[in-house]
N, C-alpha and C positions, 0 to 999 in steps of 0.2 A: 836225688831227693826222694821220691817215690822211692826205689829201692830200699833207702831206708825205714821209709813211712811202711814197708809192706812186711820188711823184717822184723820191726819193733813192734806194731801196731795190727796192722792188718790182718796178719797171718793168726794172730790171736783171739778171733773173732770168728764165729762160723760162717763159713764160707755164701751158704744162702742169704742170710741176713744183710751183709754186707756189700751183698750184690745187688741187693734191693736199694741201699742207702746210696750205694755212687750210683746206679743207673738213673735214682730219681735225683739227686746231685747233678749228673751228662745231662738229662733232659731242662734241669730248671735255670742253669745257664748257654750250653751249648744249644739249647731248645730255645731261647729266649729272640725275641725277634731285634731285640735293641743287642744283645750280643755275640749273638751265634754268627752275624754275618763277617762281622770283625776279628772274632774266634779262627772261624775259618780261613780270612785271609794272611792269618801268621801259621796254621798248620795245617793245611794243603801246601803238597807243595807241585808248584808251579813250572815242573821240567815238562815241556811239550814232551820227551822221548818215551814218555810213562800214557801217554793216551792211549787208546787202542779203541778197535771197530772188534766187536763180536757180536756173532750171529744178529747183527744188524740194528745193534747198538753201542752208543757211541757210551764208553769205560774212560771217565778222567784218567783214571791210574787202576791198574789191576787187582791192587789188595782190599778185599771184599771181609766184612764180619761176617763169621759164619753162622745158621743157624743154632739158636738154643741162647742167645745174648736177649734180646727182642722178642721172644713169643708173640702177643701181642698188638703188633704194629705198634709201640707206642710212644718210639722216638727217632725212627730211620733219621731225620731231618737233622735234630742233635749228631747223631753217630755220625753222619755225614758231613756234617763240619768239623768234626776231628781230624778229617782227612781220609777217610776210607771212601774206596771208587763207588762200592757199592752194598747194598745191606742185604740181605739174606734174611727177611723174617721165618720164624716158626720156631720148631713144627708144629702147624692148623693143624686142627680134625674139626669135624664136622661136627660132631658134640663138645660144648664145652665138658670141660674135668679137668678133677684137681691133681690127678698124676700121685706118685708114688707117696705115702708115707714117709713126714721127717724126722730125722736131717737126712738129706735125699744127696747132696752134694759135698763132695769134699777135697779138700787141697792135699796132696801129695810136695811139699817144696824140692828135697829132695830132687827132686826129679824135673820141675817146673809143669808138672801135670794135674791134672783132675781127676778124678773119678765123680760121675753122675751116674743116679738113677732117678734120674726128674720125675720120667713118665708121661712126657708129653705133656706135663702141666699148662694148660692153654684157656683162656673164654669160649672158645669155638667159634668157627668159620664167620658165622653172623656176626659176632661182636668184632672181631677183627676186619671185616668187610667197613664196620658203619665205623672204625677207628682210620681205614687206611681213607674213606671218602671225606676225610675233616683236612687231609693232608695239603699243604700248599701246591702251588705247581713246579715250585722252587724246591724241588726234593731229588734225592741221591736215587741212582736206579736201583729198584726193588725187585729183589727176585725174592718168588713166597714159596716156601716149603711148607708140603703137604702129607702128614700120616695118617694111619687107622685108628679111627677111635677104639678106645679098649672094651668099648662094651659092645662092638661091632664084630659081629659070629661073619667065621669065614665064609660065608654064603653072601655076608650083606657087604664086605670089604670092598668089593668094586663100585656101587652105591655108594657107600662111606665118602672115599674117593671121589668120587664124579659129582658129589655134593658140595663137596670142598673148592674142585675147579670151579663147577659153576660159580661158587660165590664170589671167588676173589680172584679168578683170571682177568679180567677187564682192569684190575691193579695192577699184574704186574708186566714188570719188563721180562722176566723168563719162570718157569715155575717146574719146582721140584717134587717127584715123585720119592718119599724118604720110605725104604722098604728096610732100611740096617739099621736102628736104632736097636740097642740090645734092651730096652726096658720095656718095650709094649710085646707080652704074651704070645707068640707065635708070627713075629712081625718079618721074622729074620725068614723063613719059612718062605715066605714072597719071595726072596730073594731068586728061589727056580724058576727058572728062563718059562718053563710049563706054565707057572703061575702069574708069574710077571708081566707075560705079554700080550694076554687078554686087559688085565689091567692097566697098562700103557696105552694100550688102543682104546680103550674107554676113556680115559683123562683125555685124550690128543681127543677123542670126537666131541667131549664136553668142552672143553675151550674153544673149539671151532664155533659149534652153536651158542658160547656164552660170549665169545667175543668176535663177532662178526665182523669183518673190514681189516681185519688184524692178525696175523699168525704169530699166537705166544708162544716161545721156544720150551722145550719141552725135554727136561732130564731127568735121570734117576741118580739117587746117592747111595753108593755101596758100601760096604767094610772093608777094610782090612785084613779083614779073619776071612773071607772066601778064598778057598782052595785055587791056585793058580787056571785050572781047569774052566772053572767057575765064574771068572774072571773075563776069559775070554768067552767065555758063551755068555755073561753079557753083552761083549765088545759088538758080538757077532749079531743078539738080537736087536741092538742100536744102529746097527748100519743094516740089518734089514728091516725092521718099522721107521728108519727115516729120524732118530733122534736126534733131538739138537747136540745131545752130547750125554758126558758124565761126570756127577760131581763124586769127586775119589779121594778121602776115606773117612766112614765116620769112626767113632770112639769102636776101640777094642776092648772084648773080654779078658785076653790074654794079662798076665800078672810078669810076666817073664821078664829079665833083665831091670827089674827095678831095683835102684837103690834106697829107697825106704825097706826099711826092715820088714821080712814078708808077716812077721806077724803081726803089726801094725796097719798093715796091706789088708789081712784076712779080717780084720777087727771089724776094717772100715764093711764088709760086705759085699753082696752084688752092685754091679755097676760099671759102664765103659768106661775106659782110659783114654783121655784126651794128654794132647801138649805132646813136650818133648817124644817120648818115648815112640812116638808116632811115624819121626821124621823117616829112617830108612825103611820101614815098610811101606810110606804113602810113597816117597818118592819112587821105589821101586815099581808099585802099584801105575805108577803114571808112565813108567816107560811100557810095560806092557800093554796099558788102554793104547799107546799114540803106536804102536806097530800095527796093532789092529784095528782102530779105527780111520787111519790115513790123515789128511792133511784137514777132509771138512768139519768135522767134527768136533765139538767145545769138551777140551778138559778142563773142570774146575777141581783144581789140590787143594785141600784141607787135612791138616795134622802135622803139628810140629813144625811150623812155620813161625819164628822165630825172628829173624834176621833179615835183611837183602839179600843176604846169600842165599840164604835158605830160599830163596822167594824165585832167586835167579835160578837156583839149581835145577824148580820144579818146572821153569816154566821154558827151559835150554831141553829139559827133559820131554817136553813134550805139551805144557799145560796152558792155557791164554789167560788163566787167572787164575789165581790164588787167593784161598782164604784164612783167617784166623780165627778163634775164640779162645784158647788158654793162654797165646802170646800177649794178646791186648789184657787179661785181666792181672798178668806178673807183669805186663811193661808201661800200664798206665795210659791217661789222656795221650800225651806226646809222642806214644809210639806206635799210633800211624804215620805219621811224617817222617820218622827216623828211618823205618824198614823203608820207606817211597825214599827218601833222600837219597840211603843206600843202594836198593836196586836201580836208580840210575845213573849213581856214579859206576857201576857195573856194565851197566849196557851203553854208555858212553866209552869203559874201558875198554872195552871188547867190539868197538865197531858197526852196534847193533843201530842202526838210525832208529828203529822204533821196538816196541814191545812183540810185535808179530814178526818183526822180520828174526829175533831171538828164538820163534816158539820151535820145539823140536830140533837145534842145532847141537844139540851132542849125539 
């Protein structure tokens, strides 16, 4: 049904707009306190083999929304009755802003991907703090992703930063440092290990003093367009500052292998590519974090995650979770439960008693 409602109907509608109509649609039932909780007990689904413990939080099921759905905070609770383990808000800055010139977002079908240049469109870290303390305590684990604001000069970037943590680390369950977003002006730039690692250690000292009694886990989210080299000298700065982990991969610049017609591709502009086209670079991406970071350390896969399979392949590969954002917006309400349904018919097939004892077994 959806499928057809997104081929006849949806597809024909720009893509921002439309995103606005169902999310506030998710939020004002699946958000609803007379229905969200009944909502949830027909799509969650309920196989114990799909729990997991990471870095010292209990994971219903590992399929997590990924940042850029929620900006915000403004419906984790909804999305979370859909059936997703966990929400992923952002990406915060510390200044609010309005992000890039529209139409900033576009659909690729074709392909089942996206191209965005949001630009971090967000209220900023305050508004988002006084959104996430309205929250019940009946709510999905939240991990908050954090960028640089764009009118923040790379002298003020680690401030930027350490502003952000302060505000909204006492919120969350684990909290991301996002250096790869291709739309914020010299964002990707962070991404040297040089530059990186003063500002990692700045976030990790602001969440110590912002949330005292509590150690919030603490990652970074990379691209896919980093050179293999590159790659691993993150790997290597994360297990020497002690990180909880890495979330792997955001949206690419690259245009390559797509089938939409490239001149339709160039019409659309700058902007990263999300969804399908993602899949064998993230999964590849994750078997190289899990050689180099060893057994303690949290991979979270994002990109082209689609399926159970897809979900199993990344997390056999190497990953304790998995996320989506352009899966859920071609597969609709119901497919959270579908993709959970089918990675445990998987990890049932194959003998795995739980989600961890899977991780890294190919």
């Amino acid at each position: 049904m959806y499928d057809l409602l997104f081929q006849h109907v949806l597809r024909r509608i720009p893509a921002e707009p439309i995103h606005g109509v169902a999310f506030g649609a998710i939020r004002g039932v699946a958000g609803s306190s007379l229905v969200g909780p009944r909502l949830s007990s027909v799509l969650t689904a309920p196989d114990p083999v799909l729990r997991t413990r990471v870095f010292g939080v209990d994971f219903p099921n590992p399929l997590g929304l990924a940042a850029g759905f929620d900006k915000d905070a403004r419906g984790p609770v909804a999305l979370g009755n859909l059936g997703f383990g966990f929400v992923e808000i952002g990406t915060v800055t510390a200044r609010p802003q309005p992000g890039n010139p529209k139409p900033r977002l576009f659909r690729l079908p074709a392909d089942k991907a996206l191209v965005n240049r949001m630009g971090f469109n967000n209220s900023g870290a305050d508004a988002v703090a006084a959104h996430l303390a309205t929250l019940p305590e009946r709510r999905p684990v939240l991990g908050i992703n954090i960028g640089k604001s764009k009118a923040a000069t790379p002298d003020e970037a680690v401030d930027d930063y350490r502003y952000s943590a302060r505000a909204l680390g006492r919120f969350a369950d684990y909290v991301v440092v996002n250096v790869s977003s291709p739309n914020t002006p010299g964002l990707r730039d962070m991404q040297q290990v040089s530059v990186l690692e003063p500002l990692l250690d700045a976030v990790r000292d602001e969440l110590v003093s912002a949330v005292p009694g509590r150690t919030v886990p603490l990652l970074v989210k990379i691209t896919t367009d980093l050179a293999g080299e590159d790659v691993d000298a993150v790997a290597d700065m994360s297990v020497r500052l002690g990180l909880d982990g890495v979330v792997a991969t955001n949206t690419t610049v690259s245009r390559e292998g797509l089938r939409t017609p490239r001149v339709e591709v160039d019409a659309l502009g700058a902007g990263g590519v999300s969804g399908l086209p993602l899949r064998e670079a993230a999964q590849a991406v994750v078997g190289t974090l899990r050689a180099k970071l060893g057994p303690e350390r949290t991979i979270i896969s994002v990109g082209g995650i689609f399926t159970g399979e897809d979900a199993y392949q990344r997390i056999t590969a190497g990953a304790s979770l998995v996320q989506s954002y352009t899966g859920f917006i071609y597969g609709g309400a119901t497919w959270p439960k579908k993709v959970n349904q089918e990675l445990a018919v998987l990890l049932h097939r194959n003998r795995h008693r739980s989600v961890a004892a899977a991780v890294g077994t190919t």
